[in-house]
C-alpha positions in Angstrom: 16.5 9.7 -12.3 13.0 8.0 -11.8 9.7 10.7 -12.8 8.1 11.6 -10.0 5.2 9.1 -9.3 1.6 10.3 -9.5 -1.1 9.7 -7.2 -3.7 8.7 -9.8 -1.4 6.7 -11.3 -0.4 4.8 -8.3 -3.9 3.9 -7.6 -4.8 2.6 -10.8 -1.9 0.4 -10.2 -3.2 -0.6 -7.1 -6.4 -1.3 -8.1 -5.4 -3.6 -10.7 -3.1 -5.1 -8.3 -6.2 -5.8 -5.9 -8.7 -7.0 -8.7 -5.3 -9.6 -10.0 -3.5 -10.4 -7.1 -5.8 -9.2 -3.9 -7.2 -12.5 -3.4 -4.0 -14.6 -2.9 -3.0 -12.4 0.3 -6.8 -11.9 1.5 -7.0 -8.2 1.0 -10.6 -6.2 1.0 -8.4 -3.1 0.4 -5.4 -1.4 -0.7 -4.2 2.3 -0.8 -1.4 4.6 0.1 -0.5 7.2 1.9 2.7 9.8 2.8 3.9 12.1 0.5 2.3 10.2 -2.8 -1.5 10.4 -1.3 -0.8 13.9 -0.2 0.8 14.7 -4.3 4.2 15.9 -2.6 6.0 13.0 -3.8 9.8 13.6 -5.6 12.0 11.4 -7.4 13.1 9.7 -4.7 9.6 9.1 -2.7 9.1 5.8 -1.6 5.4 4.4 -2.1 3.9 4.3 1.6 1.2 1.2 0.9 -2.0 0.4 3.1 -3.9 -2.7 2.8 -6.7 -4.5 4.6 -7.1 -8.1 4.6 -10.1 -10.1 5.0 -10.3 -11.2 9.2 -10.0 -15.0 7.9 -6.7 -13.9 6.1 -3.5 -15.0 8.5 -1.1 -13.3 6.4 2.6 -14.6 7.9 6.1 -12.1 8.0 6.9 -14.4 4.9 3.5 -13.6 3.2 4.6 -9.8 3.6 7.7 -9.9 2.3 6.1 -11.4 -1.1 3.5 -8.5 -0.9 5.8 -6.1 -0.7 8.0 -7.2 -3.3 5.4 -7.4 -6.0 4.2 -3.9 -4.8 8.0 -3.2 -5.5 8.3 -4.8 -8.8 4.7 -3.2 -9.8 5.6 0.5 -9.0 9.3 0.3 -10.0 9.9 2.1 -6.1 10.6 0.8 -2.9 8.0 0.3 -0.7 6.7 0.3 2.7 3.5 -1.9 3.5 1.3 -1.4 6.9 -1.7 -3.7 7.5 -4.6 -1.7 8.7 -6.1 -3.6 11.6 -7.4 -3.7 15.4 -4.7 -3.6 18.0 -2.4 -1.8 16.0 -0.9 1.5 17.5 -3.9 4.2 17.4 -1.8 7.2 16.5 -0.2 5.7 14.1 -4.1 4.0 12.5 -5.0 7.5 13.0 -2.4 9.0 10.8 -2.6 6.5 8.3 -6.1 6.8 8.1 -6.1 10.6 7.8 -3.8 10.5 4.9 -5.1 7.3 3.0 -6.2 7.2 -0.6 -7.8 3.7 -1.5 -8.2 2.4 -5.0 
């Protein structure tokens, strides 16, 4: 059984991951949200992760799955990953961005 993920410590993580790794995919930002940003994760919460990238950054479907599978690897969790950006559904940006917690 996996410990129930903290919020805190999830964005420490992320942090380091943005100072380390942030440049190779051109993120400015990176967060999450769901149940870990809101501290109602359990042992089997997935990490719900939110990123922006810089408007140069063309990050490809391949680029993606790399992110996500170092966010994977990093938290020890699986992991969703949305990209913050114009165009994308507002409902959902709305949601995400209600809920976020950056590092």
């Amino acid at each position: 059984m996996s410990a129930i993920l903290q919020r805190d410590e999830v964005l420490a993580k992320l942090g380091a991951f943005l100072r380390e790794r942030g440049e190779a995919y051109g993120l400015e930002a990176i967060g999450c949200f769901g149940s870990v940003a809101r501290s109602e994760a359990t042992t089997d919460s997935d990490v719900d992760v939110v990123f922006r990238a810089h408007p140069a950054a063309k990050l490809t479907l391949f680029d993606l799955a790399l992110l996500r599978e170092e966010l994977v690897v990093l938290l020890g969790r699986p992991v969703d990953v949305i990209e913050l950006r114009n165009g994308m559904s507002a409902r959902l940006k709305e949601r995400v961005e209600k809920e976020a917690a950056y590092a």
